[in-house]
Each structure stands twice: as C-alpha cells, then as structure tokens.
C-alpha positions as a LaTeX table, in Angstrom:
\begin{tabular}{lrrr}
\hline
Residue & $x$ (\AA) & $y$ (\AA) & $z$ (\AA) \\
\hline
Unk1 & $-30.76$ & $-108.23$ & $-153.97$ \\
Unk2 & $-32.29$ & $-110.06$ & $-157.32$ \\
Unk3 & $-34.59$ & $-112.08$ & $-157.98$ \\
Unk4 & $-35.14$ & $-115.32$ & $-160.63$ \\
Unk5 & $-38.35$ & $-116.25$ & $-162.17$ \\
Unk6 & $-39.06$ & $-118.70$ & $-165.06$ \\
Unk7 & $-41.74$ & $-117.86$ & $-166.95$ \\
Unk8 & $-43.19$ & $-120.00$ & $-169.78$ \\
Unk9 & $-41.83$ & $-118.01$ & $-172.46$ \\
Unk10 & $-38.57$ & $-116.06$ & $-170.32$ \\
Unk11 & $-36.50$ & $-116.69$ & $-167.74$ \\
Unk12 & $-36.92$ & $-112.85$ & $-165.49$ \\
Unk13 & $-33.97$ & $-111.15$ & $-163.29$ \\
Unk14 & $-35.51$ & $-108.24$ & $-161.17$ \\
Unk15 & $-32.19$ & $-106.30$ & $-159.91$ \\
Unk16 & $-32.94$ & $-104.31$ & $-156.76$ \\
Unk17 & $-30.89$ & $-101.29$ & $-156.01$ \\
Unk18 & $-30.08$ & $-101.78$ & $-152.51$ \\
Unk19 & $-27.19$ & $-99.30$ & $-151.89$ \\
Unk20 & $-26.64$ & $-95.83$ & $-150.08$ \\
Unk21 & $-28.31$ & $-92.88$ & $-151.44$ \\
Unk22 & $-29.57$ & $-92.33$ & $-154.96$ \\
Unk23 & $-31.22$ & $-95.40$ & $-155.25$ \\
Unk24 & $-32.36$ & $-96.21$ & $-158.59$ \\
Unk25 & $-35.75$ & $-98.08$ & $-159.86$ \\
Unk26 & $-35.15$ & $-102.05$ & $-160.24$ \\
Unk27 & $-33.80$ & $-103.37$ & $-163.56$ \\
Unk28 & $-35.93$ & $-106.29$ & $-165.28$ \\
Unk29 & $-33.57$ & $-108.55$ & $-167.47$ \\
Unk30 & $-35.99$ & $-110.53$ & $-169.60$ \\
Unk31 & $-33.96$ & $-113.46$ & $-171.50$ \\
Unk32 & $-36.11$ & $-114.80$ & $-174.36$ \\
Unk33 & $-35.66$ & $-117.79$ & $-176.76$ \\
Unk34 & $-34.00$ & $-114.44$ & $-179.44$ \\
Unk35 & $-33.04$ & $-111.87$ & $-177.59$ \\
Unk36 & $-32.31$ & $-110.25$ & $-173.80$ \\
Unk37 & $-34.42$ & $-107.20$ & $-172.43$ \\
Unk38 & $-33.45$ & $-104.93$ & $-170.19$ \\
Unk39 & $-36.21$ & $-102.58$ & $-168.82$ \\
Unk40 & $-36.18$ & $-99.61$ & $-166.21$ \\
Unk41 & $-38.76$ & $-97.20$ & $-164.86$ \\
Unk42 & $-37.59$ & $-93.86$ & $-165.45$ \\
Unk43 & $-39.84$ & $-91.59$ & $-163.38$ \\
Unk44 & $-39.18$ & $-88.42$ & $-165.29$ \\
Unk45 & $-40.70$ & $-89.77$ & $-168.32$ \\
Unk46 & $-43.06$ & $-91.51$ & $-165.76$ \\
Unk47 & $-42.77$ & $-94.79$ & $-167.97$ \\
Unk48 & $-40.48$ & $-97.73$ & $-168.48$ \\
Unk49 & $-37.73$ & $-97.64$ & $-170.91$ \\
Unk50 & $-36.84$ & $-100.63$ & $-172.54$ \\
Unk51 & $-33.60$ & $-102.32$ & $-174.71$ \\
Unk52 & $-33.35$ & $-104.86$ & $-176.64$ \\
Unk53 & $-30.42$ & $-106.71$ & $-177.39$ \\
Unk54 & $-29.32$ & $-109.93$ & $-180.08$ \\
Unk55 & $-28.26$ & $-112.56$ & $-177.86$ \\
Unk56 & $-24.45$ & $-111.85$ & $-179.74$ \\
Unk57 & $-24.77$ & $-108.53$ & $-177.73$ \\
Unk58 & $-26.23$ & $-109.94$ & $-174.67$ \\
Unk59 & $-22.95$ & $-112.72$ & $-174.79$ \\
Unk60 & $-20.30$ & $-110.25$ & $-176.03$ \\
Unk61 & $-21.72$ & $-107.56$ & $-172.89$ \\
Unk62 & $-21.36$ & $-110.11$ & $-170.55$ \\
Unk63 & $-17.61$ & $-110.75$ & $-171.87$ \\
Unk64 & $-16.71$ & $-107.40$ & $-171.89$ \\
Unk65 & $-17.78$ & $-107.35$ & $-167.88$ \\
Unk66 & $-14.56$ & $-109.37$ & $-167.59$ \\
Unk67 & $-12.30$ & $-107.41$ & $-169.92$ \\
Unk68 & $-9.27$ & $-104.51$ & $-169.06$ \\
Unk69 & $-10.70$ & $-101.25$ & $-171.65$ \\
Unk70 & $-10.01$ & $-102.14$ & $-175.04$ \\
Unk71 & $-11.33$ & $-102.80$ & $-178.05$ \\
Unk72 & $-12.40$ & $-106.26$ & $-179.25$ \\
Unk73 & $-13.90$ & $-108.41$ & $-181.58$ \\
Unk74 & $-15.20$ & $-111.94$ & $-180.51$ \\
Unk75 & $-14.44$ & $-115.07$ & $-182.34$ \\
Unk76 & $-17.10$ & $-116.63$ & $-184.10$ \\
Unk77 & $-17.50$ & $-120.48$ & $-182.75$ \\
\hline
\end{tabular}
C-alpha cells in the first residue's frame, strides 16, 4: 500500500511494507523543487535515516529500475 500527499513545498509517497514476515518500517519519498528524499525509521538507531538524492540520481534510479545489470551512462537531453 502507498500513499500520495501534496504538500505546499513536496509532493510525499509513504510506502507501506505490507508483505509476509520481516516487515520493515514505511519509506517516505519526499520530491522537492531540487532534490528527492528518501527517509526510513531504523529502530536500532531508534531514529530516522535519511538520503538525499540530485534529481539526475532520482531520474537515472528510476531508469535503472527498468534496465538488465549493466553499466550505463545516460544521455544528456
């Protein structure tokens, strides 16, 4: 299950680990105006760990999804 929000400033995906066993905490994916972040409660640490990424690397991650392994360099334009 996920969830869409638009916020004023971000539009927010809350992904919610619905599978079998060894459920993990729920991923935000925070998609600003300059860059995408992805945050996740880690419970050992007992706070949330956060990434940041260029929207380049947000774009070329969400390529990749769609790719056979490799290695591979996108085209600029």
């Amino acid at each position: 299950m996920f969830t869409i929000e638009h916020d004023f400033d971000a539009t927010v995906v809350t992904l919610v680990d619905e599978g079998g066993a060894n459920l993990q905490e729920d991923v935000t994916v925070c998609a600003f105006e300059d860059c995408v972040t992805v945050e996740q409660y880690d419970p050992r640490r007992d706070a949330v760990v956060r990434i940041t990424l260029s929207l380049h690397q947000a774009r070329e991650l969400g390529a990749a999804l769609h790719l056979p392994e490799g290695i591979y360099r996108a085209r600029e334009g």
